[in-house]
C-alpha positions in Angstrom: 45.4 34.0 64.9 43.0 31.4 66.3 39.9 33.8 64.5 42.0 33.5 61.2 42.2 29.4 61.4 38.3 29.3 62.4 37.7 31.7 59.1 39.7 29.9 56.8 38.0 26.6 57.5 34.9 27.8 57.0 35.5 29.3 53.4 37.1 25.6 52.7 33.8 24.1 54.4 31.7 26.7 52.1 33.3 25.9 49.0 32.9 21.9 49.4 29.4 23.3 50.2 28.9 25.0 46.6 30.5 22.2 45.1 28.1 19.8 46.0 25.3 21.8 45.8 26.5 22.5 42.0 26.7 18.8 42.0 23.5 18.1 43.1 21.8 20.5 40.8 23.7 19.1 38.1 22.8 15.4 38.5 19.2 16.5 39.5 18.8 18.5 35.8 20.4 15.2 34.1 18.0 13.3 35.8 15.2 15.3 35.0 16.3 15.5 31.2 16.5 11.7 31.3 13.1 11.5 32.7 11.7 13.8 30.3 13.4 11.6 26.9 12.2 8.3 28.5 8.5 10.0 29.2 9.0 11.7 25.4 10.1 8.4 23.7 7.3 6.9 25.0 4.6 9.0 24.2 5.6 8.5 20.0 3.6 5.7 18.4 5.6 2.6 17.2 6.8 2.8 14.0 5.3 0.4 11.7 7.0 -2.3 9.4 6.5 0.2 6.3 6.7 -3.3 4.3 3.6 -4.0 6.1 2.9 -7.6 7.9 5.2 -10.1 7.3 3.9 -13.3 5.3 4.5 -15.4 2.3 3.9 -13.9 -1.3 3.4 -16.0 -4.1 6.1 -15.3 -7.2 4.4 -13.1 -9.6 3.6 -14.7 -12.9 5.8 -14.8 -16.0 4.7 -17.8 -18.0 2.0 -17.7 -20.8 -1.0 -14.9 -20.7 -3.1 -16.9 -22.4 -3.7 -18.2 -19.6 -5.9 -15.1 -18.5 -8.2 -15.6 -21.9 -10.7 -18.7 -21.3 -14.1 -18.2 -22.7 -16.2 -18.0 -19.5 -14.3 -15.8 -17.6 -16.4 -12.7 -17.9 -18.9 -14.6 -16.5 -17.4 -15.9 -13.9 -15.7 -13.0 -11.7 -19.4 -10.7 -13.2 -16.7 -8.5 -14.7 -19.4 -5.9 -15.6 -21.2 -6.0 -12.1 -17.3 -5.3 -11.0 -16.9 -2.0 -13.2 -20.5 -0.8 -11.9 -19.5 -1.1 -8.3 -16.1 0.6 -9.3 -17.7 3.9 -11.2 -16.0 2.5 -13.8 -18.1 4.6 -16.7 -17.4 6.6 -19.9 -14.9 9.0 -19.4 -13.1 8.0 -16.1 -9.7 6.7 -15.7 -9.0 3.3 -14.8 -5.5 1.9 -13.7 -5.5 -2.2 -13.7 -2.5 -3.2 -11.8 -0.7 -6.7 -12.8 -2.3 -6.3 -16.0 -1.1 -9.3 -17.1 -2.4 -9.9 -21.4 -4.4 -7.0 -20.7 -7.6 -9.3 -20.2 -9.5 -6.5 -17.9 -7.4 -3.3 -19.5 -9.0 -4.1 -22.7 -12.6 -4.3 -21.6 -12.1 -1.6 -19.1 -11.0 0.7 -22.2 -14.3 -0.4 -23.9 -16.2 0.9 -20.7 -14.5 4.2 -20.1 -14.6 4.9 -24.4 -12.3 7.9 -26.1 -12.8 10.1 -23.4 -11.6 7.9 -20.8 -8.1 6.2 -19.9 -7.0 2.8 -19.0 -3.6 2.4 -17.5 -2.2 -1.1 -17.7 0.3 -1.7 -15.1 2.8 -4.1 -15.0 6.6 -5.1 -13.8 6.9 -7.7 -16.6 8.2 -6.3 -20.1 6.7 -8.6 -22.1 2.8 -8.6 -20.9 4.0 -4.1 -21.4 4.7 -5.5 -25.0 2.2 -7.7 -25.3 -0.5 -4.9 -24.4 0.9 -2.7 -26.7 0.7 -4.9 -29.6 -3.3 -6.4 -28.4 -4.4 -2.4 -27.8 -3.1 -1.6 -31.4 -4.9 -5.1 -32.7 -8.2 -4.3 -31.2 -7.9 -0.3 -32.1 -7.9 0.8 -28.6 -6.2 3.9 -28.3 -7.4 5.3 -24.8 -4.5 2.1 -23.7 -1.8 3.9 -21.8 1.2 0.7 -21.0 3.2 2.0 -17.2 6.3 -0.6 -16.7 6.0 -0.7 -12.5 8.6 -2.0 -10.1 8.1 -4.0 -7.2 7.5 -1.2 -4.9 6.0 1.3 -7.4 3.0 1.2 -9.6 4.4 4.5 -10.9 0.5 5.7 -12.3 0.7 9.4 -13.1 -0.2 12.0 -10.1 -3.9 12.6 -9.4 -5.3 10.3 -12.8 -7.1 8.0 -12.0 -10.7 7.5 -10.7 -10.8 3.4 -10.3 -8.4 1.0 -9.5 -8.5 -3.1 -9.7 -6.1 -5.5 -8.6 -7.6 -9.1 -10.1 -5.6 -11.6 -8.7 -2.4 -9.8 -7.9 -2.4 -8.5 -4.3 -1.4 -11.9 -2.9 1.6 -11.4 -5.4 3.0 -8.0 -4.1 6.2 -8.6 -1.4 5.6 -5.2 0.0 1.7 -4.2 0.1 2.0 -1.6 2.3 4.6 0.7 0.6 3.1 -0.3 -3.2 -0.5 0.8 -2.0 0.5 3.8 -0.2 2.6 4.9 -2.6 -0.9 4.9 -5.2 -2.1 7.8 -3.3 -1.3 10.8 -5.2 -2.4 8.7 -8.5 -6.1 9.0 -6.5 -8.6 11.9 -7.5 -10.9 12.6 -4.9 -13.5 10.0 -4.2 -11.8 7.2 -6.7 -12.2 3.4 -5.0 -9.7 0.6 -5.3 -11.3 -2.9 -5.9 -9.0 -6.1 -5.7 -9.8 -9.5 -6.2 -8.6 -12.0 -4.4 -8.8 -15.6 -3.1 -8.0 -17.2 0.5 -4.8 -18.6 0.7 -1.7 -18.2 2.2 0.9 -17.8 -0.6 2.7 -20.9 -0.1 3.5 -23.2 -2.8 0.2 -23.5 -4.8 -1.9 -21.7 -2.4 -1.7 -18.6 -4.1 -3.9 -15.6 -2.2 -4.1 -13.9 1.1 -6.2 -14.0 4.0 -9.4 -11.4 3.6 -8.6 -10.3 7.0 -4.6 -10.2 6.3 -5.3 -8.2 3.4 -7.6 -5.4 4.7 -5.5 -4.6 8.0 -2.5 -4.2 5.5 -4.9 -1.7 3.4 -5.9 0.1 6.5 -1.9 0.6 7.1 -1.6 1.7 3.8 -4.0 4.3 4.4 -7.7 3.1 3.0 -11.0 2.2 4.6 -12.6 -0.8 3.3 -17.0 0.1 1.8 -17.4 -2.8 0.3 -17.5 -6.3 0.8 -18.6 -9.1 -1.9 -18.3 -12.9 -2.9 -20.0 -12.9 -6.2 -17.0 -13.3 -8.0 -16.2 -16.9 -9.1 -18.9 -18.1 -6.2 -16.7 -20.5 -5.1 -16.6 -19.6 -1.9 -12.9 -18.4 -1.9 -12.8 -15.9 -4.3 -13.9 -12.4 -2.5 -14.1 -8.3 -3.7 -13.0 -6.0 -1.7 -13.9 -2.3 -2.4 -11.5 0.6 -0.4 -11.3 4.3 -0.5 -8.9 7.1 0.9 -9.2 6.9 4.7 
């Protein structure tokens, strides 16, 4: 009788035993599991702002393209030295985002000739109209008008060999995602060129910080190969040339 008491308490003493030891086991796995998604999560890069760096944009313009046509502008921004350092030559396709009256798109189209293509980009349906009606006036019919969005330039998949940006970047809300999104408009070795000026889109300081603007190219997935300040020589102005990182 006394064996039979000493043998049931220790099955109840081996089975408090187990069920620790399951315990144990289990809280040891949960804590290894937790280890391991803390030691995962940190090991993945931060996720970027896909809207790239935060900062003020200046309201893109709506008011009268004339504005864009005074005599001496060509000479000025050296609009032809611009198209040499682009590639821009007979046959390529151009895209000129924020085309505005279509002051670069139609001398772009004169470059590139019949066999080429200039798209002229824009969010505004009246400069779209108005560059319909000055490509039709001037007998340009290598003019192709694309009606953007905000986040979309919407240029056709793998067509275009040179892009310019002349005055708009510091316009765009979302940088990041609109220049990414060109991509797949890129063939192979095409470069992006955008004008700018210093400023920090407040109020009348319309542009963007040189240095602002290439770190928010380099998130959208370019590498900047060239660097000017011929344009306007006025010491704010600047040209910046990218291509595919």
């Amino acid at each position: 009788m006394k064996f039979s008491s000493l043998s049931t308490v220790a099955l109840v003493l081996l089975a408090v035993c187990g069920v620790q030891a399951q315990t144990w086991a289990q809280t040891g796995a949960g804590l290894q599991r937790g280890l391991y998604k803390v030691e995962v999560e940190s090991a993945q890069p931060a996720q970027e702002n896909p809207a790239g760096q935060a900062r003020a944009t200046s309201t893109p313009y709506a008011g009268d393209l004339s504005i864009f046509e005074y005599p001496d502008r060509d000479k000025k921004l050296q609009i032809d030295r611009v198209m040499d350092l682009l590639g821009i030559q007979a046959g390529k396709r151009v895209a000129d985002i924020g085309a505005g009256s279509g002051w670069f798109t139609v001398r772009a189209a004169r470059r590139v000739g019949p066999g080429g293509m200039v798209y002229a980009e824009e969010i505004n349906p009246k400069a779209i109209e108005y560059i319909n009606d000055r490509a039709q006036k001037e007998k340009l019919g290598n003019v192709r008008t694309v009606l953007g969005t905000f986040d979309d330039a919407k240029l056709p998949a793998g067509g275009v060999d040179a892009v310019l940006l002349l005055k708009v970047y510091h316009e765009i809300a979302h940088p990041v995602v609109v220049m990414r999104g060109m991509l797949p408009a890129l063939r192979p070795g095409a470069k992006v060129g955008i004008i700018d000026r210093n400023g920090d889109g407040t109020g009348t300081d319309h542009g963007v910080k040189r240095a602002v603007l290439v770190k928010e190219m380099q998130q959208a997935g370019y590498k900047l190969v060239g660097t000017y300040d011929f344009t306007k020589a006025d010491g704010q102005d600047y040209f910046l040339v990218f291509v595919v990182r």
